[in-house]
N, C-alpha and C positions, 0 to 999 in steps of 0.2 A: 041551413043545409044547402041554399040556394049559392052561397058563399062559398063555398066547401068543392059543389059541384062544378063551379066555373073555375078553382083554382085547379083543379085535376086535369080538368079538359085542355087549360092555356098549359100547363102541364108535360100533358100527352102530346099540344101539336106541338111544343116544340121541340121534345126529344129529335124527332124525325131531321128536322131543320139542323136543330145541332151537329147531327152527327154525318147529314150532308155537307157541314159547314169544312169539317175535319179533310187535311189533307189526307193520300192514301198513303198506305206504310210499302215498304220498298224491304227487302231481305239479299242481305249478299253473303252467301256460301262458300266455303273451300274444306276438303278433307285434305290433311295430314297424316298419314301412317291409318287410317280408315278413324281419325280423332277430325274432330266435327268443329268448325270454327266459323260462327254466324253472327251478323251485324243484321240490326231490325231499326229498321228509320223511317220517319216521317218524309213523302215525299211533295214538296210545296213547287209549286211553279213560278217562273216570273211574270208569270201575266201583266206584263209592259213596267214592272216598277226593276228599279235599280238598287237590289235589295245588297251588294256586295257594300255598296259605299255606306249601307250603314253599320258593318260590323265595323267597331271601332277595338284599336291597337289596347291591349291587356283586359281584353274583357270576355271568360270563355262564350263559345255558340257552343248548341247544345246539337246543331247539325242535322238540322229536319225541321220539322212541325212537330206540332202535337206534345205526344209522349218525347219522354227523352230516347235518342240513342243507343243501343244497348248493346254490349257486345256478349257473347257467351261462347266458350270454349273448353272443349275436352281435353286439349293440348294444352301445353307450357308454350306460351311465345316469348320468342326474347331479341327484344327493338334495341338490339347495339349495347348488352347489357346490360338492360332494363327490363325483368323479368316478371312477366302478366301470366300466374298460375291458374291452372283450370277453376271454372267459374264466371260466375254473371257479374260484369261490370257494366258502368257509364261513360261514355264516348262523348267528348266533347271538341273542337277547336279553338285553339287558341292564335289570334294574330298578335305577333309580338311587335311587328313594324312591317311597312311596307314589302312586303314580298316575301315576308318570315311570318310560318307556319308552325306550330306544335300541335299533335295529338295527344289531349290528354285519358289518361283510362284513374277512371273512380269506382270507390267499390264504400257503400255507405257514407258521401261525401269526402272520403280521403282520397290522396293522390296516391296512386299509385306509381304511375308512371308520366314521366310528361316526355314523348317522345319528337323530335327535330323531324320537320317534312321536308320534301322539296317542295316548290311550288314555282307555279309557270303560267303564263295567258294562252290558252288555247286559239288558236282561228275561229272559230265557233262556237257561236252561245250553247249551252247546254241548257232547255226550256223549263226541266223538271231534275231535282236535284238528284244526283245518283252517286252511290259507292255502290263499288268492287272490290272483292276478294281473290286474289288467283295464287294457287297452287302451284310448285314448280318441285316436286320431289319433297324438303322439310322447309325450302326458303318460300315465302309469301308475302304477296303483295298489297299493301292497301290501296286504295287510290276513288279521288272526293274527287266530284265535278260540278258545278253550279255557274250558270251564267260562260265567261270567258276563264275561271278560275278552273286551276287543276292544281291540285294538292296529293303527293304520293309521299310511301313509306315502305320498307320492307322492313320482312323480321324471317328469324327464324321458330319453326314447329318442334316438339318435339314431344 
């Protein structure tokens, strides 16, 4: 019983620990036509490491911590012909080479989409990872920042 007790307790203290451990999740919003289009990510900081130089060329990021990615939409988007129907997908990155970027969206480990970014070094590190969604009437904006990376994408709502 004394066995029993002591594995509950180391247990319980570490839940607490854990879930200290966990980076905090970050949400980026945009309405189209009053249709609802949210990305939910994990937000990691760089606390002095050089985390860009380890994504290495064809191997997806999953683009946060934690949980994966997730994008969910009431709207149809459509990334240059490449058409993401309403619903919960997975949001991932893809570095293809050197300064070539792809968005991919998954939907129960299928491709859905593998969308072409731009990507650029910004002047300034960005400490804690962030995406953005912006709205502009049905056209919409992605856009990833991490470290000196900036990674963008637009699409259409509809």
């Amino acid at each position: 019983m004394k066995k029993i007790s002591c594995l509950v307790l180391i247990a319980a203290l570490s839940l607490p620990m854990a879930l200290l451990a966990q980076a905090p999740r970050g949400t980026a919003k945009a309405s189209f036509s009053g249709k609802s289009v949210e990305i939910s990510y994990g937000r990691p900081s760089l606390a002095g490491r050089d985390m860009l130089s380890r994504l290495r060329p064809g191997r997806p990021w999953r683009m946060g911590a934690d949980s994966p990615t997730s994008l969910k939409t009431e709207a149809t988007l459509d990334f240059d012909g490449q058409t993401v129907e309403p619903g919960t997908y997975q949001l991932q990155a893809l570095k293809t080479e050197e300064g070539k970027w792809h968005l991919l969206v998954r939907s129960d480990g299928t491709k859905v989409a593998e969308v072409l970014c731009q990507s650029s070094n910004g002047d300034e590190k960005v400490e804690t990872f962030t995406i953005e969604l912006h709205a502009d009437g049905n056209q919409g904006e992605f856009k990833m920042a991490w470290d000196t990376l900036r990674v963008d994408t637009t699409f259409k709502a509809n």
